[in-house]
C-alpha positions, 0 to 999 in steps of 0.5 A: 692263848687267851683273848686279845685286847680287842675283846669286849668288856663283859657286860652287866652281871644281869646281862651275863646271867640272861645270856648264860639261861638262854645258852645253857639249854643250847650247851646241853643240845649240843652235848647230847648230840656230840654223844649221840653215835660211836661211828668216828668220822659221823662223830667228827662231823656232828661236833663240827656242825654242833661247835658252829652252831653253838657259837654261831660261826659260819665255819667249823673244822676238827684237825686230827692229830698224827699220833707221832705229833706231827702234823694232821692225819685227818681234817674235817671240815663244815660249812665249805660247799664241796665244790668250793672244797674241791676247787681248794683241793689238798687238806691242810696238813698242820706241818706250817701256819696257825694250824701247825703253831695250835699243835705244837702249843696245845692253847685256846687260841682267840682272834679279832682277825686271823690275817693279823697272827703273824703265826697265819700264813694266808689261804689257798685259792679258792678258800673262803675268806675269814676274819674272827677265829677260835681255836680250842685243843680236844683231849681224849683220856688226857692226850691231845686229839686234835683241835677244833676251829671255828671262822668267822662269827656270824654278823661280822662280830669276834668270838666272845668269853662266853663263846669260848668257855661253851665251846670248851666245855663242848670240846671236854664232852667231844672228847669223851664222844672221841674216845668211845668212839675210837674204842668202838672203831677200834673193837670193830676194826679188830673184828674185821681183821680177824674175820680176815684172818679166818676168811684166809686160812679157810682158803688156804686150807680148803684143798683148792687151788693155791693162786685162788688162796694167795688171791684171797690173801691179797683181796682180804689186806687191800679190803682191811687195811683201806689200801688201793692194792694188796700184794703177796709176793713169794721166794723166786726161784733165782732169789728176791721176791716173785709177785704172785697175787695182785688185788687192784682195781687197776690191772695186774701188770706186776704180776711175775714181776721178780724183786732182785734180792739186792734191793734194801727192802726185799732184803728187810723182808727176806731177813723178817722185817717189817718195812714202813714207808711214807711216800712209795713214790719218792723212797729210794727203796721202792725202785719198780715203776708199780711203787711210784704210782702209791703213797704210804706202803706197808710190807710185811713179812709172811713169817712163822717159826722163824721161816720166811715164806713171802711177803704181803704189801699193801700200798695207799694211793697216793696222797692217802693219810699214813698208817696208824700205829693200830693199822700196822699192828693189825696188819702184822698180825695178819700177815702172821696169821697168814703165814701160819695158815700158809705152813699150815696149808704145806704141811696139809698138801705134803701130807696129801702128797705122802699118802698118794706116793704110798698108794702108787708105791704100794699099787708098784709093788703090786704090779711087779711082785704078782702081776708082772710075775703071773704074766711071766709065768703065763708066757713061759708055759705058753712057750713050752706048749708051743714047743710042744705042739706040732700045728703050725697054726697052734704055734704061731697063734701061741706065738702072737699071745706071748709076744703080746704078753711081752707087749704087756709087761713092758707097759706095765713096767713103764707104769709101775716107773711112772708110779715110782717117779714124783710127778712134778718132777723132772726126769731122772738121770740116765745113771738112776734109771739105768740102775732102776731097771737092774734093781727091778730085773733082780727080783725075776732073775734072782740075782743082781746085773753086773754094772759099768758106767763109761763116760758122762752118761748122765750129762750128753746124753739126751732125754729121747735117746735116753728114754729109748737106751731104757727100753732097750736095756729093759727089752734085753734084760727080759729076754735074758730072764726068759730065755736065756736062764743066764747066771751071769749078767753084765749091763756096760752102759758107754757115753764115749762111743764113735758112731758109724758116721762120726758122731758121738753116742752112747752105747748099752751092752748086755751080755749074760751067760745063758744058752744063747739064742736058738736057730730058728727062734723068736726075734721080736724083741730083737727087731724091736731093739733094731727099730729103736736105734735106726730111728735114732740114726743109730742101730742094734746086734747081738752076738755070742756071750764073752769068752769065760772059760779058764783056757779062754774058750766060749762060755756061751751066752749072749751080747747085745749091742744098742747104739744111738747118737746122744 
């Protein structure tokens, strides 16, 4: 809008021309200074001090245009005291009044009295009041930034034609200032981002502790993106999205928290997509008491090669001006980047994994193929030398060293088991394990043990019942190579069994076609069996082998029987 009736007359040519020599030198301080910086809001500041002064008004303020056209994101003011500021309160956000009308009708606007625009809607409590008022649009690049006000004409006076025509020529010079300076802010914010993005991957990849990384990541967005907490959240295991990083100056209450996968957004970001929201507090999406504390909220996908591995949120308080179309940009880069570096980091520590799992395989291997049968070895002629010694001190001394021996290579088993076992995972079924140990006796014995599963052995029976069955099998498979030079044997492991006492449990039965067992031998490993089951409620005997001869006479060998309840 142009100046209204009320506006002065222009003065006399010489009047004019005076004026004009006396405020050209002012016009030029004032743009030298408006381009004086490249930092954005000092920018914004020194145009609003230097707009007042040149038109000598008491107040002056910049409305920074939503890059959607609708309303402000940014209002800076000068020449309210930041009490009085304070006691006002929330900013204007140009969605109604003059300030609202001035953006979507882009004009110099001139006014006697702002209270008589119809277009004005009044002041706050506490506002200073303000008679005269000018208004003039600021392009950058030929797109409407924002504009500038100026209130109240020092003396009491209106904003003249020369006032107006300075303050758009300062207006064109402010938007070249803005323009460099958003250039500048923007090369600077990228800059930050992508040190973010090294600061990240640097953690994720440095071998340490992976909720240190994650921390990194939630403490990097919170920092870049001006938010009032940075949130990494990963798959649950019982589905949706598990916080496992929380970066707030607030306390970690969320963390463990479990987002059901039915919710719209978790589902959004489960699929690969960003999700926007201007007021966490008021969205219906956003259904956890920690949402209603925030304003505007990214959440974005941890996402690379199409696999989704979690998600980052970065929530502003509330109130906070929205993200700009850059900050969502930048943002969804860094969470791509992430989300790399997160793969990245996987792929290291299952490479990591591979390699250990290799050395235990191997160091496994090793222990059964040379140690374990160098011990066998060493037991079998300390047996013969006792047999052939007659002190009875010789005997029994030999007699410790080989139950000692056995002692050994049951120890070693059970370490070359847990070097064949993942560590993070959990125990193997009863039925794995059970042919684990078969496989592993095959090698000493030369052939492979005869199996029988009966019943639901890998489902009642318990993990300290199960443990204590697997050592009884291993004790008695190790009896049958060592002494027994069995052909034959057969492993019957019964989860149908009626215990003594009424109970159910699980039986193991291995009986082999060897020479049986001796009067007057060893039965250590016997005992051991007996003691095993009795501390379970359970308990061990042996007896000769199956019958196997063609006219149904004993064919020699051994059984052994170990029962416990599940």
């Amino acid at each position: 809008m142009s100046a209204d009736p009320a506006s002065p007359e222009p003065a006399p040519e010489q009047g004019l021309s005076a004026e004009l020599a006396v405020r050209v030198p002012q016009l030029l301080e004032a743009v030298r200074s408006v381009g004086a910086g490249l930092e954005l809001h000092s920018t914004l500041n020194r145009i609003c001090e230097t707009a007042a002064e040149l038109a000598d008004a008491r107040y002056a303020a910049i409305g920074v245009v939503a890059e959607d056209g609708d309303g402000l994101v940014d209002f800076v003011f000068y020449g309210v005291e930041e009490e009085t500021a304070g006691l006002i309160g929330r900013l204007p956000d140009g969605h109604r009044g003059l300030l609202g009308a001035l953006i979507h009708d882009p004009e110099p606007v001139r006014l006697a009295n702002l209270a008589d625009d119809p277009r004005s809607c009044g002041f706050p409590e506490h506002h200073p009041q303000m008679g005269s008022f000018l208004g003039v649009p600021i392009r950058v690049q030929g797109e409407i930034f924002g504009n500038l006000y100026l209130g109240e004409k020092r003396g009491g006076g209106q904003f003249n034609d020369y006032d107006l025509n300075m303050v758009r020529v300062l207006a064109t010079e402010a938007g070249i200032a803005i323009g460099n300076a958003r250039l500048y802010e923007a090369a600077q914010q990228r800059e930050r981002w992508i040190d973010g993005s090294v600061a990240v991957t640097t953690a994720l990849l440095s071998g340490g502790d992976a909720e240190d990384a994650l921390q990194v990541v939630a403490e990097q967005a919170r920092r870049l993106s001006g938010s009032a907490a940075g949130v990494v959240l990963l798959p649950a295991a019982e589905g949706g999205l598990e916080v496992v990083a929380v970066a707030s100056e607030r306390p970690a209450k969320t963390l463990g928290m479990v987002f059901p996968p039915e919710n719209e957004a978790v589902a959004e970001l489960l699929d690969g997509k960003a999700v926007f929201v201007e007021d966490a507090a008021t969205d219906p999406r956003m259904v956890s008491d920690f949402a209603h504390a925030y304003g505007p909220t990214m959440l974005l996908p941890l996402q690379s090669d199409g696999r989704v591995l979690g998600s980052l949120v970065t929530p502003r308080a509330l109130g906070a001006r929205p993200f700009t179309e850059t900050e969502r940009t930048l943002a969804a880069q860094f969470a791509a980047q992430a989300a790399l570096a997160l793969m990245m980091a996987e792929a290291q520590r299952d490479r990591e994994r591979l390699a250990v799992y290799e050395d235990r395989d191997r160091i496994a291997r090793d222990l059964h193929d040379l140690v374990i049968q160098r011990l066998f070895a060493t037991g079998m002629m300390l047996e013969s030398a006792q047999r052939r010694s007659v002190v009875p001190e010789v005997r029994e001394g030999v007699g410790k060293a080989v139950d000692a021996l056995d002692v050994t290579i049951q120890e070693i088993r059970t370490a070359i088991f847990a070097l064949q076992q993942d560590p993070t995972e959990a125990p193997s079924e009863l039925r794995t394990r059970v042919l684990r140990e078969i496989n592993m006796a095959a090698v000493p014995l030369g052939f492979k043990p005869a199996h029988r599963f009966v019943g639901p052995v890998d489902t009642v029976v318990g993990e300290l019942t199960g443990k204590n069955l697997i050592a009884a099998l291993r004790e008695a498979l190790s009896n049958a190579f060592r002494h027994a030079g069995a052909s034959r044997i057969d492993v019957v492991v019964d989860a149908t069994v009626t215990l003594p006492d009424g109970r159910q449990g699980v039986r193991l039965t291995v009986t082999d076609d060897g020479v049986g067992i001796p009067d007057g031998g060893r039965r250590s490993g016997l005992r051991n069996l007996e003691r095993r089951a009795e501390s379970l409620g359970g308990d061990s005997w042996y007896g000769p082998g199956a019958a196997d001869g063609a006219d149904g006479a004993d064919a020699g060998g051994t059984t052994v029987v170990w029962q416990a309840p599940y």
